[in-house]
C-alpha positions as CSV (number, residue, x, y, z in Angstrom):
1,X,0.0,0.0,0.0
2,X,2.8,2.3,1.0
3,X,4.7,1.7,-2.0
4,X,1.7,1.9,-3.9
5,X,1.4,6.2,-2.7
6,X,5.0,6.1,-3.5
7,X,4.8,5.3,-7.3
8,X,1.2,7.4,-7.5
9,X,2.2,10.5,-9.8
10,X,-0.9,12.6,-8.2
11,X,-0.2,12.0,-4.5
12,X,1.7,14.6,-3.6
13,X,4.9,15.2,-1.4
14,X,3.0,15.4,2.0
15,X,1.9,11.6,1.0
16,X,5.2,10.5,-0.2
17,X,6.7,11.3,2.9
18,X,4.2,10.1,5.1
19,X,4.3,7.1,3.3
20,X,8.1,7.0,3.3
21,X,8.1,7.2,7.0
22,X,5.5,4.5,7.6
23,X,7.8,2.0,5.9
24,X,11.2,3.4,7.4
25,X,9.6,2.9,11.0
26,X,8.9,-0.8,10.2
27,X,12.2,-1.1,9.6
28,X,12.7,-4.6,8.4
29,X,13.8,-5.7,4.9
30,X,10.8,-6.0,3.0
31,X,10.1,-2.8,3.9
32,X,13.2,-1.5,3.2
33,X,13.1,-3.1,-0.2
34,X,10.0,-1.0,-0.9
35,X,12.0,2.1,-0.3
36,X,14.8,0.8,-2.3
37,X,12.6,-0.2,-5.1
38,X,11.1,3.4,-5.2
39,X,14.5,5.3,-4.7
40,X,16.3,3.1,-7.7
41,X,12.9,3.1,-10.0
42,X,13.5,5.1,-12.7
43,X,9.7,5.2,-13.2
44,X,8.8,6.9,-9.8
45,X,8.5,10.3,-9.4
46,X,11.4,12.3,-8.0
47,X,10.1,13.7,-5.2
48,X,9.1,10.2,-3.6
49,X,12.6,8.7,-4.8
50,X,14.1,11.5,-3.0
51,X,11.6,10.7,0.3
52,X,12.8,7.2,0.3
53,X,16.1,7.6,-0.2
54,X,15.8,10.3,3.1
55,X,14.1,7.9,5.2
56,X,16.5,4.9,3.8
57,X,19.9,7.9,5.2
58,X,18.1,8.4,8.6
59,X,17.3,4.6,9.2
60,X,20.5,3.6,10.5
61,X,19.9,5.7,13.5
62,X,16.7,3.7,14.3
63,X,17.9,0.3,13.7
64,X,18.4,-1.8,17.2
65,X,20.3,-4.6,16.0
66,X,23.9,-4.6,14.5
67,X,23.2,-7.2,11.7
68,X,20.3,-4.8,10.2
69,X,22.6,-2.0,10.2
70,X,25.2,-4.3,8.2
71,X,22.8,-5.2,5.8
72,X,21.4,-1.1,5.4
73,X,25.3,-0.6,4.9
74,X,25.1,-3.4,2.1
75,X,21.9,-2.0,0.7
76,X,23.5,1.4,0.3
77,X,26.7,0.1,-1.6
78,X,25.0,-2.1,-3.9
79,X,22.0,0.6,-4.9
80,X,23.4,4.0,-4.9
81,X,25.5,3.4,-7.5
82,X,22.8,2.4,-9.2
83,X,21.3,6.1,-8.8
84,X,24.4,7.4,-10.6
85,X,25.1,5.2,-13.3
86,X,21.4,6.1,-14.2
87,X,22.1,9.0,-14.5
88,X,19.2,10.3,-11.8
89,X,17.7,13.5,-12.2
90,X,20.0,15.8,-9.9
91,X,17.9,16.2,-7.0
92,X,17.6,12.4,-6.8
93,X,21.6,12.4,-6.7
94,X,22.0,15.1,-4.2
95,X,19.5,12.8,-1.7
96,X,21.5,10.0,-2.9
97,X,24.6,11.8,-1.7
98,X,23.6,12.7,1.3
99,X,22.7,9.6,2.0
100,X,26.2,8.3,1.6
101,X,27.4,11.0,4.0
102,X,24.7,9.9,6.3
103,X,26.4,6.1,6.7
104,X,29.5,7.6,5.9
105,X,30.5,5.5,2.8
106,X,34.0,6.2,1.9
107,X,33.7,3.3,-0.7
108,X,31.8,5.8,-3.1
109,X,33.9,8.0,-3.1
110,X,34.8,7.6,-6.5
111,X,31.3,8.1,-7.3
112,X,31.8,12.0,-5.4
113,X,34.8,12.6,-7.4
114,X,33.3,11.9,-10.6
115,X,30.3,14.2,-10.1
116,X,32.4,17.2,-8.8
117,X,33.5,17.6,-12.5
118,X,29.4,17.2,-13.8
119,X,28.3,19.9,-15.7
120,X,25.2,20.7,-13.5
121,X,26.9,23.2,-10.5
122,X,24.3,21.7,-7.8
123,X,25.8,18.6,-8.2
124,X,29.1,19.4,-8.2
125,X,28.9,21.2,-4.9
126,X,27.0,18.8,-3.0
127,X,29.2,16.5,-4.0
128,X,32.6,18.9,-3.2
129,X,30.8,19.3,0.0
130,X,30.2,15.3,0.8
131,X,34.1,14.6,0.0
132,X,35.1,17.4,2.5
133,X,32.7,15.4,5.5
134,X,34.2,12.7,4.4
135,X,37.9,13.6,3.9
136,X,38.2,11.9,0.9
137,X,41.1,14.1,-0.7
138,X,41.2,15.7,-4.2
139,X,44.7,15.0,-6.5
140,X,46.1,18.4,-7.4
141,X,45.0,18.2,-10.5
142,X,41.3,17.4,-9.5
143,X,41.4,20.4,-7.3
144,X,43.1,23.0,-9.7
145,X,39.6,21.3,-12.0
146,X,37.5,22.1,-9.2
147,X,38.7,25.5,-7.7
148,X,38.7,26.8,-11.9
149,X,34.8,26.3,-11.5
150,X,34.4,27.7,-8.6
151,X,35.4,31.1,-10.1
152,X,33.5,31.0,-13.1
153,X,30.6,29.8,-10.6
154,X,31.0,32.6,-8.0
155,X,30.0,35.7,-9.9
156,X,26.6,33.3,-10.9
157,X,26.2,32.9,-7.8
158,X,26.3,36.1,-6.1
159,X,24.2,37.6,-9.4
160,X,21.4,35.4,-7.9
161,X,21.8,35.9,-4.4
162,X,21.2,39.8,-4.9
163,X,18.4,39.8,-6.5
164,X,16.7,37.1,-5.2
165,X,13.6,37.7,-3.1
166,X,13.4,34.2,-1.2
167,X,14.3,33.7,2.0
168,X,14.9,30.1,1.7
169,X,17.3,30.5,-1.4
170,X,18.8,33.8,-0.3
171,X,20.0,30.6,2.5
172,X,21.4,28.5,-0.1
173,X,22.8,30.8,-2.6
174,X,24.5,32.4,0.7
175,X,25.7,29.3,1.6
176,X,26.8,28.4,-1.7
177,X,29.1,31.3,-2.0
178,X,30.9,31.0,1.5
179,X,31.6,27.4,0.4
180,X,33.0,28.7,-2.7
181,X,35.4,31.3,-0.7
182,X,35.7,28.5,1.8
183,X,37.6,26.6,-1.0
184,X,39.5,29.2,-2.4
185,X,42.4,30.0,-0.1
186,X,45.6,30.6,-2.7
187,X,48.2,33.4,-3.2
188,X,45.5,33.3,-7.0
189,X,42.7,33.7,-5.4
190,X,43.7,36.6,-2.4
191,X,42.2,39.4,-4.6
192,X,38.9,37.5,-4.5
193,X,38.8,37.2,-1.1
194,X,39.6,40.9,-0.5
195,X,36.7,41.8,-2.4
196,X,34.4,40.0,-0.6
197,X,36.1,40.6,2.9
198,X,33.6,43.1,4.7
199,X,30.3,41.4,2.7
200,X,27.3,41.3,4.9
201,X,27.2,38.2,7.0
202,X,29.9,36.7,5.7
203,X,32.7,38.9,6.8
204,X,34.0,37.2,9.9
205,X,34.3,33.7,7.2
206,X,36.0,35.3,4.8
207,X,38.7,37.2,7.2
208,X,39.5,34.0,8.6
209,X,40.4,32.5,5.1
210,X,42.4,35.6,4.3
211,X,44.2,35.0,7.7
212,X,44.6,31.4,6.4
213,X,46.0,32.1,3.0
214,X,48.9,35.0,4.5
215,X,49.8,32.2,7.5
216,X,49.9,29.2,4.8
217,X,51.8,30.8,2.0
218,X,54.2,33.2,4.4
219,X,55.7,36.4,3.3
220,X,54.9,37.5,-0.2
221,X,57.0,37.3,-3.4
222,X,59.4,40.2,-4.6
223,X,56.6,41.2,-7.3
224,X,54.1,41.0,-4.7
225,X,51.5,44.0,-4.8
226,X,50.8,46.4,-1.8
227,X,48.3,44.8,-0.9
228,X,50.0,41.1,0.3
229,X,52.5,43.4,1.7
230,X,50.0,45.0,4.1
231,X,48.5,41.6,5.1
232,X,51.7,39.9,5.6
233,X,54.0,43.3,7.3
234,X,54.6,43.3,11.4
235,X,54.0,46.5,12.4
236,X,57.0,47.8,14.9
237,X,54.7,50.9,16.5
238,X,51.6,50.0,16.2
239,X,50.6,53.9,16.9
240,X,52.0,55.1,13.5
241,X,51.1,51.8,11.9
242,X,47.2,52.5,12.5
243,X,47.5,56.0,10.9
244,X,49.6,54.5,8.2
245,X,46.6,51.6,7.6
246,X,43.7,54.3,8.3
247,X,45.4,56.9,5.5
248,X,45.7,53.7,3.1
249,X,41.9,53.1,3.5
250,X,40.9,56.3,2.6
251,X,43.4,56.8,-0.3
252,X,45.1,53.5,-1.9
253,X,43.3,51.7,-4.3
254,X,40.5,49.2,-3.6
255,X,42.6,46.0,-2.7
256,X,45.5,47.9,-0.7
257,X,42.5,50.0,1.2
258,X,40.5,46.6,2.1
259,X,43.5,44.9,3.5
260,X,44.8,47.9,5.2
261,X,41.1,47.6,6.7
262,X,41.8,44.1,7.3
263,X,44.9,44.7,9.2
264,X,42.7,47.5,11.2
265,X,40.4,44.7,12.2
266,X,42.9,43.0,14.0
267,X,43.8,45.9,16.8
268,X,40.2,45.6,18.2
269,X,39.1,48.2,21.0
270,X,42.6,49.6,20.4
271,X,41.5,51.1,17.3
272,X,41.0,54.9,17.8
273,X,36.8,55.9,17.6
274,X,37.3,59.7,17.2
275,X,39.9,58.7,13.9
276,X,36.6,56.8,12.3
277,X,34.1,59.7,12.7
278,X,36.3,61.6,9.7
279,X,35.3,58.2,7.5
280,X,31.1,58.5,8.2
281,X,31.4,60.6,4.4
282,X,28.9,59.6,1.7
283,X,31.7,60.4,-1.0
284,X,33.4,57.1,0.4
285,X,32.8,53.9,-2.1
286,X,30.3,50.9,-0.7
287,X,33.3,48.8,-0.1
288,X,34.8,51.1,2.4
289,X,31.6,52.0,3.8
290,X,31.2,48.3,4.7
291,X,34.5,48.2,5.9
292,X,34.5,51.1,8.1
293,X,31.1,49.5,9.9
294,X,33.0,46.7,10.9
295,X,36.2,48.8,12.3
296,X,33.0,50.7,14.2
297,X,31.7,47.7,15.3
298,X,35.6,46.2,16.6
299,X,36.5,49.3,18.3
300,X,33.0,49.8,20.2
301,X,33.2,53.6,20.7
302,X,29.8,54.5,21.6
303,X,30.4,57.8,21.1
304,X,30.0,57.5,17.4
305,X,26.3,55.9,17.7
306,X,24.6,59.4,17.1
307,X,26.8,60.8,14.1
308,X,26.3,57.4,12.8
309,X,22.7,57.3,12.8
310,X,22.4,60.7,11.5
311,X,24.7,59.7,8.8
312,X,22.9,56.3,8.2
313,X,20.1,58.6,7.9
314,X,21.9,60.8,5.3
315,X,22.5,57.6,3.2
316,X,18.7,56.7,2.4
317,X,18.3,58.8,-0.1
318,X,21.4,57.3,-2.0
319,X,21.1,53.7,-2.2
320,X,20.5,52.3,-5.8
321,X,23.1,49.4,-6.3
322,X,23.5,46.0,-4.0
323,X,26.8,47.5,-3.1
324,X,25.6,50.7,-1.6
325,X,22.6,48.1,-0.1
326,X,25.2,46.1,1.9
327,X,26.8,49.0,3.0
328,X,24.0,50.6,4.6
329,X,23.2,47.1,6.2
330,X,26.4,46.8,7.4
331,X,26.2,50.4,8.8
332,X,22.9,49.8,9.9
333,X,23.8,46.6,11.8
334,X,26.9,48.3,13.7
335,X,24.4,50.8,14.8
336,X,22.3,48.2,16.4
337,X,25.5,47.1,18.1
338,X,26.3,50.6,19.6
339,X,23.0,51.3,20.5
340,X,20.3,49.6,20.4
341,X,17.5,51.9,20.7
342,X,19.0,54.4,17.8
343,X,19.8,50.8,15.4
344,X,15.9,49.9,15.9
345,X,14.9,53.4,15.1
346,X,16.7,54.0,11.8
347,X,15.8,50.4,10.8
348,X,12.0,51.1,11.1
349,X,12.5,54.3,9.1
350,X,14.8,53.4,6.3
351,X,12.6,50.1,6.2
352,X,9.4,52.0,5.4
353,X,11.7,54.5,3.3
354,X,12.9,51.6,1.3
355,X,9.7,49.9,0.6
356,X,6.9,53.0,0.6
357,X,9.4,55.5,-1.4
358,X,12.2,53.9,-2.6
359,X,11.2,50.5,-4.1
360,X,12.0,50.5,-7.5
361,X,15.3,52.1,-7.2
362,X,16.6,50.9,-4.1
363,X,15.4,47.3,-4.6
364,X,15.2,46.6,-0.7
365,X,12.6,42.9,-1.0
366,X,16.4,41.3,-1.9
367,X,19.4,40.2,-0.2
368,X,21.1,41.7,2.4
369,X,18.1,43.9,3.4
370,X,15.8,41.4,3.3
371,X,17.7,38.9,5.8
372,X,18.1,42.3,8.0
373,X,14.9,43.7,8.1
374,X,13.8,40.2,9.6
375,X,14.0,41.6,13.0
376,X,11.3,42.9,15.3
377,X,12.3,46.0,15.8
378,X,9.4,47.5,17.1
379,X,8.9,48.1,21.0
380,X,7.5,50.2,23.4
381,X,10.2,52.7,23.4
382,X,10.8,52.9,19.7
383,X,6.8,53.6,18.6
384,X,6.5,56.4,21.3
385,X,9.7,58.1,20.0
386,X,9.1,58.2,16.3
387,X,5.3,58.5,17.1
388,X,6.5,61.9,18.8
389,X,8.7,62.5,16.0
390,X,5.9,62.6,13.6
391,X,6.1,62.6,10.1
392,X,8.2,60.1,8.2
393,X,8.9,58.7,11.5
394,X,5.8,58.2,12.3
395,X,4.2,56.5,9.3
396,X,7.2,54.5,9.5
397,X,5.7,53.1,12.8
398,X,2.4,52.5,10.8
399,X,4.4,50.8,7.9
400,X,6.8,48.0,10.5
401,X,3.0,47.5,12.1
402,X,1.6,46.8,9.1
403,X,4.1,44.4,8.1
404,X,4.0,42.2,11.3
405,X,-0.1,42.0,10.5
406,X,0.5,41.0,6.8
407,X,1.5,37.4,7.0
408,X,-1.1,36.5,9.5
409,X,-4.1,38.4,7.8
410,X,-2.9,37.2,4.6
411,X,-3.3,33.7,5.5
412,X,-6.4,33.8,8.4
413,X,-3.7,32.7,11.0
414,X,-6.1,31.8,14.1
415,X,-4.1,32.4,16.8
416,X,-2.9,35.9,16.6
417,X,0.0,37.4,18.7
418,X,-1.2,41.4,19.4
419,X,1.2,44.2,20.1
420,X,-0.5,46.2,23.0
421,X,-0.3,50.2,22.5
422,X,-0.5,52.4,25.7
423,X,-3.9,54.8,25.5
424,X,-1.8,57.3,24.3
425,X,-0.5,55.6,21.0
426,X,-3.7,54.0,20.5
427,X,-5.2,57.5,20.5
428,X,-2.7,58.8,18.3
429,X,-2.7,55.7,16.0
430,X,-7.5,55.9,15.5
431,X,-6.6,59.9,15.0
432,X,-3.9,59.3,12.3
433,X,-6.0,56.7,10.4
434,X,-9.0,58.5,10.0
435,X,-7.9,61.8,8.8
436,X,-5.6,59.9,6.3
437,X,-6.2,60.1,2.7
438,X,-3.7,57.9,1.1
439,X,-4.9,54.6,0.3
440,X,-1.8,53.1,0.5
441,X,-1.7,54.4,4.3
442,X,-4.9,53.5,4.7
443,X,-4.8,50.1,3.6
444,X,-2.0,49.4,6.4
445,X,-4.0,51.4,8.8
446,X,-6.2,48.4,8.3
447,X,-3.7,45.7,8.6
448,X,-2.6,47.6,11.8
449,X,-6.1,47.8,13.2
450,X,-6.0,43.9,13.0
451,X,-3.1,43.5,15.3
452,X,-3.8,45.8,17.6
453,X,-7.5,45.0,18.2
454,X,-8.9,48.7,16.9
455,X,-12.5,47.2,16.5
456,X,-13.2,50.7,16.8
457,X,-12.3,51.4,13.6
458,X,-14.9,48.5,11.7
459,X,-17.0,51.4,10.5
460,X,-14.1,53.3,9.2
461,X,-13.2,50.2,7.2
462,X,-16.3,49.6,5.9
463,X,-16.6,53.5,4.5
464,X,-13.8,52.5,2.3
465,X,-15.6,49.8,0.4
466,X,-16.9,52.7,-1.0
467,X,-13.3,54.2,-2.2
468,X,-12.6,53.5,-5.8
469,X,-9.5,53.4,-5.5
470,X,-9.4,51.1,-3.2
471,X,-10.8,48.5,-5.5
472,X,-8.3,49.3,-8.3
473,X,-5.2,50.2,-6.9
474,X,-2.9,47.9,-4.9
475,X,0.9,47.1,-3.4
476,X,3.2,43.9,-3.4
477,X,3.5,41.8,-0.5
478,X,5.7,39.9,0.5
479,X,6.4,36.3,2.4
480,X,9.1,34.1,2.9
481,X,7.2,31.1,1.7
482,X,5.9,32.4,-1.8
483,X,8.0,35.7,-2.5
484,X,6.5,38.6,-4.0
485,X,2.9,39.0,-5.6
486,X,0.5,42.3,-6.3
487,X,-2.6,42.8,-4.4
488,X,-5.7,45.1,-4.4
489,X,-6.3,47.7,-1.3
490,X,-9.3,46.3,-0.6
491,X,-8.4,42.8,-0.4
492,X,-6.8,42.9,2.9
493,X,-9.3,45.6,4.1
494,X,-11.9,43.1,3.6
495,X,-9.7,40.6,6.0
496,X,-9.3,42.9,8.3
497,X,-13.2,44.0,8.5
498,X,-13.7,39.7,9.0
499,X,-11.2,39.6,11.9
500,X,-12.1,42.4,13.9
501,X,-15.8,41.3,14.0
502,X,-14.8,37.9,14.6
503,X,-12.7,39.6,17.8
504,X,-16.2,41.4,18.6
505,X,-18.0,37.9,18.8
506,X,-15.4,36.3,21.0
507,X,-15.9,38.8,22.7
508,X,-19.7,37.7,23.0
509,X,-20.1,41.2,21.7
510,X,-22.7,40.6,18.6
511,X,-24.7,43.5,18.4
512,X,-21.2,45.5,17.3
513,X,-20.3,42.9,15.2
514,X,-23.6,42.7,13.7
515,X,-22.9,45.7,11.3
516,X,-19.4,44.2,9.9
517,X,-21.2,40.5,9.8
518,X,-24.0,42.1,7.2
519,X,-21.5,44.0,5.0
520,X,-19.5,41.3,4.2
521,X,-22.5,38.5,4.0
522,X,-24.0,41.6,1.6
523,X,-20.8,42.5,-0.8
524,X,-20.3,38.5,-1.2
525,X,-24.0,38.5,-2.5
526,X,-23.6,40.6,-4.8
527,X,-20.3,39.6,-6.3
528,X,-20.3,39.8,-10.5
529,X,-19.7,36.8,-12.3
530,X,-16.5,38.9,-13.4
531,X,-15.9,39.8,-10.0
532,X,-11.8,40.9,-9.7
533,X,-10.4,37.4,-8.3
534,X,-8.5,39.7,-5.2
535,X,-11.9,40.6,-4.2
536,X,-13.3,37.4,-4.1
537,X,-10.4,36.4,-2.3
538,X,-11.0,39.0,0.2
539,X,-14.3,38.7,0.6
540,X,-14.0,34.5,1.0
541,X,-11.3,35.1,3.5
542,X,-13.3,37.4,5.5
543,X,-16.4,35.4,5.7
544,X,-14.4,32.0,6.9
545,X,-12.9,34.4,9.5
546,X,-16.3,34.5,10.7
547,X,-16.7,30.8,10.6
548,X,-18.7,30.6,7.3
549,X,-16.4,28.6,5.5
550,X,-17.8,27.4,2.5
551,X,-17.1,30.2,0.3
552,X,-13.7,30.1,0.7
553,X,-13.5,26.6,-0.5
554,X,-15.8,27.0,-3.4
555,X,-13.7,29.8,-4.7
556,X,-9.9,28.1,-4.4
557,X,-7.8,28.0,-7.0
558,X,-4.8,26.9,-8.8
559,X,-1.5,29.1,-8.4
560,X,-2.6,30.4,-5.4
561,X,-0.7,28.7,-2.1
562,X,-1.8,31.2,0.4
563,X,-5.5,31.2,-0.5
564,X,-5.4,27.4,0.1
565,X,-3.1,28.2,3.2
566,X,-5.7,30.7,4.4
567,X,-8.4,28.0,3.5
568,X,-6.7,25.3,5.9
569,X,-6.6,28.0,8.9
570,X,-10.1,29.1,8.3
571,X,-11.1,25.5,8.5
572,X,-8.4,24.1,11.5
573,X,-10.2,27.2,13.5
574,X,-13.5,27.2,12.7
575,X,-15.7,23.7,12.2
576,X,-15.2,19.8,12.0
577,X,-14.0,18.9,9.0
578,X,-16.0,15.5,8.7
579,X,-19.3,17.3,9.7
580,X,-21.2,18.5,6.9
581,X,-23.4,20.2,9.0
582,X,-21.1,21.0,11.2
583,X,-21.2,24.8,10.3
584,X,-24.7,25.4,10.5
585,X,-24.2,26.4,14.8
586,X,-21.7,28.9,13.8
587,X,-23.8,30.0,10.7
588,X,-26.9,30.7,13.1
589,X,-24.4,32.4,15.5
590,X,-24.3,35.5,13.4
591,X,-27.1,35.1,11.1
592,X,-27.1,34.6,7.5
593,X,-29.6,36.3,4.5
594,X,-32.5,34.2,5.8
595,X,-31.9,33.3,8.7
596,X,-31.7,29.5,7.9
597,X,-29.7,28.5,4.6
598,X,-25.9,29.1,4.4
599,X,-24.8,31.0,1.3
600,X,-25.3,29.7,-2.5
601,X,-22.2,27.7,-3.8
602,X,-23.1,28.6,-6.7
603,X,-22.7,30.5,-9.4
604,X,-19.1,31.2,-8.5
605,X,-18.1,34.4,-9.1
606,X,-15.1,35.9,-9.8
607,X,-13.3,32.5,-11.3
């Protein structure tokens, strides 16, 4: 039966590896065989050969008795090979070869040696990085093969990490390229390093290996450029040395400057603070920028965490490239380390700067800002200071708000997590929204209103139903799981009107909800056949907030993960799946357009 899901085309991952693991736990051989059978059948589909060849790595672990692990060691030798000689589609390789580092089979290793020279890079590094586990050595010749693709592979690499939007890939591509750097430590490749040294996240990796290649290779040649000479030079007083180093930063050219900056690194809290202050100048290149935010960040003067804000601050204006993006991360991020009220303020306003001014040209929904601007940086403190500051400050306030609602509204989460605002800020915050006339702002004065409970702003919400605009215009949002897409205003509006009377009936407070509980039941009545699909979506969303979920299952559709995400909340949350009736006590809760009968299936609008 198992094996039977395994070869099904249409079951799906979930059901692959659920069916996977039911055989692994068994255990025994003839289940085992039906896992083998899958992961070597060139007929199955990939994604449940790459489930059984997981649960075949991770078996050894379960397995009591010392003969069954002999014979899973047998298994693997005699059918992996199997997978390459094929050849497998990649992916099934990869799980092939991690299943070899999983049992740690140095008798493949031929097999890893032969794929580091496939065409296909995925391959090659997986299997680079299974002979390194492994210490299974490369010839010189193999390596000089291998390191000569990493080079023409690096620039791919790092072309994809910057504009990639992903969380999840920004991880691997990020991963890819320190492995790369990882593996080139020679005299050749020193200038490559250097390049990369003060990169965001990746800094502390690369200095290291730069450290590595100057203690491996010793003191430079005679036609050795400035640059080894800096890295490789013992200073005799180190007083004259720094200003020697500091002047070379500003100065020399690009490689000289980064390894004088290099060198700088290494002196610590030694490292003169007042010195840096003359180095927070916009004319500066992204490189140095970057480097000087680590030399901030070594030499922890705390003194220079007000210029540097206001000259963070300076900067938002002028970021256009990925380069002048890391720097201002990096800048950003040694901020935060100098003090952390003044790093969580600048991040909340150069994150709504970035994304409510400054999208198109600064490109902030990519790598390194994205990975940054993960933080919560929002807390009692910060809101009431740029609250009080007013203007760009304070929208900006609005804006992070808004983005911590978006991934739960978006998807009907259930159990929200609210941020509680003092009297004062929730004053401030119903003020701001209703005499606001953006509907950009005022769409994430909805979203806001969700997590932060403003049921007193349900009639407010509903007025804007009425906006035009509203209906026609929209924004991008983002989430780690599906990456960018464009939605209407009035989508999430229509989400937000469903939560905050489904907050008023939990409440046991019916009569308030009442109003919202109409609207919505009324605007999905009188959807159009060619009803805009984001309003349907809102609309659907809103009502199986409310427990009427039926609507939102009629209307799913293909391409859309976090309507069917939304749709699996709604339903976890609100009713019995197995119960066809089970909705009709949380229908007659709030009423419906007779009083009796749930609402049509059909026609479906808006499809």
């Amino acid at each position: 039966m198992q094996e039977e899901i395994l070869r099904n085309i249409h079951a799906g991952e979930f059901s692959y590896e659920r069916a996977a693991r039911a055989l692994s736990e068994f255990g025994r051989g003839s289940s085992r065989m039906a896992l083998w059978r899958v992961a070597i059948g060139e007929d199955a589909p990939v994604t449940a050969r790459i489930q059984a060849l997981s649960s075949l790595s991770k078996m050894q672990g379960d397995i009591r008795f010392a003969s069954e692990v002999d014979a899973l060691r047998q298994e693997m030798m005699s059918y992996l090979p199997q997978i390459f000689n094929e050849p497998a589609p990649a992916t099934v390789q990869i799980a092939a070869i991690d299943a070899i580092i999983a049992v740690s089979l140095k008798e493949l290793g031929t097999y890893l040696v032969d794929l580091i020279f496939e065409d296909q890079w995925h391959l090659r590094h997986a299997a680079r990085r299974a002979c390194d586990q492994l210490d299974f050595k490369l010839t010189p010749r193999q390596q000089r093969t291998f390191l000569s693709a990493c080079r023409e592979q690096l620039e791919k690499i790092e072309e994809q990490l910057y504009q990639e939007t992903l969380v999840s890939q920004i991880t691997k591509f990020n991963q890819e390229r320190q492995d790369i750097l990882g593996w080139l430590t020679t005299p050749d490749d020193l200038p490559l390093l250097l390049k990369r040294r003060f990169g965001y996240s990746i800094h502390e990796y690369v200095g290291k290996h730069v450290d590595q290649v100057i203690y491996k290779y010793g003191m430079p040649p005679a036609e050795a450029q400035l640059f080894w000479i800096i890295l490789a030079e013992q200073p005799k007083d180190l007083a004259s040395t720094i200003d020697y180093w500091l002047q070379l930063l500003r100065d020399s050219d690009d490689l000289t400057a980064i390894a004088a900056a290099h060198r700088l690194m290494g002196v610590g809290k030694d490292l003169p603070g007042e010195k840096l202050r003359l180095f927070l100048d916009p004319a500066l290149p992204p490189d140095r920028l970057s480097a000087i935010a680590q030399l901030i960040a070594t030499c922890q003067d705390k003194s220079l965490a007000e210029p540097l804000s206001n000259f963070v601050r300076s900067l938002v204006e002028t970021v256009t490239t990925p380069a002048d993006m890391e720097a201002f991360t990096n800048l950003t991020d040694t901020l935060f380390l100098l003090d952390e009220h003044l790093g969580r303020c600048m991040s909340v306003v150069a994150h709504m700067m970035f994304f409510a001014y400054r999208r198109d040209t600064a490109n902030p929904g990519c790598f390194p800002w994205r990975i940054f601007c993960m933080r919560d940086f929002l807390n009692d403190d910060v809101i009431r200071d740029l609250l009080l500051a007013g203007g760009d400050d304070a929208r900006a306030v609005l804006f992070e708000l808004a983005t911590h609602s978006v991934g739960y509204v978006g998807d009907a989460v259930g159990n929200l997590t609210f941020i509680k605002l003092d009297s004062v800020n929730k004053q401030q915050l119903l003020h701001e929204a209703i005499s606001e006339q953006s509907p950009y702002w005022q769409h994430k004065y909805a979203l806001v209103s969700v997590i932060t409970k403003r049921e007193d702003l349900l009639p407010w919400l509903m007025h804007l139903d009425s906006t035009a605009t509203m209906a026609s215009d929209g924004d991008e949002l983002y989430a780690s799981q599906y990456g960018l897409r464009w939605e209407r205003y009035l989508t999430m509006i229509l989400r937000a009107i469903g939560y905050l009377a489904r907050f008023l009936l939990d409440e046991k407070r019916e009569v308030e909800a009442q109003p919202a509980v109409t609207f919505l039941h009324d605007r999905y009545m009188a959807l159009q056949q060619d009803e805009d699909r984001d309003i349907v979506i809102g609309l659907t969303t809103g009502l199986g907030l409310l427990g009427n979920w039926k609507p939102i299952l009629t209307h799913l559709g293909p391409g859309e993960p976090w309507m069917h995400e939304a749709a699996l909340n709604v339903f976890r949350n609100s009713l019995i799946a197995n119960d066809k009736n089970a909705w009709f006590p949380l229908w007659k809760r709030w009423g419906s357009h007779n009083g009796s009968q749930p609402l049509p299936l059909s026609p479906q609008p808006g499809r």
